[in-house]
C-alpha positions in Angstrom: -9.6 5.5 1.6 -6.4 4.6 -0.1 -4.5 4.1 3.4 -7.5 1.9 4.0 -7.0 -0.4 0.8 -3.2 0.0 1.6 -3.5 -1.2 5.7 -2.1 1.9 6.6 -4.8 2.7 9.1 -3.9 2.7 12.9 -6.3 0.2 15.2 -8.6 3.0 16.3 -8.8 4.4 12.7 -9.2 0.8 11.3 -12.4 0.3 13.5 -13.6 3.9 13.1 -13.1 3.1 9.1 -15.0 -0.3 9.4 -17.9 1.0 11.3 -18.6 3.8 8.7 -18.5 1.4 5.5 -21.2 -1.3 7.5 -23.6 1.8 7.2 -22.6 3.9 4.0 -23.1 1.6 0.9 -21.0 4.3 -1.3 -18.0 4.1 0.9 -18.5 0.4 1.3 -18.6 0.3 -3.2 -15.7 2.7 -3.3 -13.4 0.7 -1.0 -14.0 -2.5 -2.5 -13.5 -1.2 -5.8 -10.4 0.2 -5.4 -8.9 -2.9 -3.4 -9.9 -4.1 -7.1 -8.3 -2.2 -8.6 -5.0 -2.5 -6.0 -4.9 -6.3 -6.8 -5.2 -6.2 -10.4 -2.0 -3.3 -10.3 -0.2 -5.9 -8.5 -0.9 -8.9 -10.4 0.4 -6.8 -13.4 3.7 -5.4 -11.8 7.1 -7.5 -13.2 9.3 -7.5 -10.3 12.9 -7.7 -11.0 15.6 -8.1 -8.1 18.2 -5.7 -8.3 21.9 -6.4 -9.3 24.1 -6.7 -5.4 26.0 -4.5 -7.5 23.2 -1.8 -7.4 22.3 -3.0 -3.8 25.9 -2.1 -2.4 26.4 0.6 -4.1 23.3 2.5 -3.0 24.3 1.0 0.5 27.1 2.4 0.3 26.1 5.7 -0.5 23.6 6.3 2.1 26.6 5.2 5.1 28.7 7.9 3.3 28.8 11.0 5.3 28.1 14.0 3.5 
């Protein structure tokens, strides 16, 4: 379900997923309450944008060999 509300699912497992919820009302609920529940989280989350600082020094740390 969650990679469902997060468009994780593959093509095949996309369709497979749709054709269940058309014909099972608790998975249809279920799915559309927890994309509600996804959209509110994200309407709530403050983004910040990381320092370049922070952004090259992480860089940096994952080229370093260890």
């Amino acid at each position: 379900m969650s990679a469902a509300v997060d468009c994780e699912l593959t093509q095949k497992e996309q369709n497979d997923f749709n054709k269940h919820i058309e014909t099972c009302p608790d998975c249809f609920n279920e799915f559309k309450e927890a994309q509600k529940t996804k959209n509110i989280i994200q309407e709530k989350i403050i983004r910040f944008k990381a320092p370049q600082s922070l952004v090259n020094s992480i860089l940096k740390l994952t080229e370093t060999p260890l």
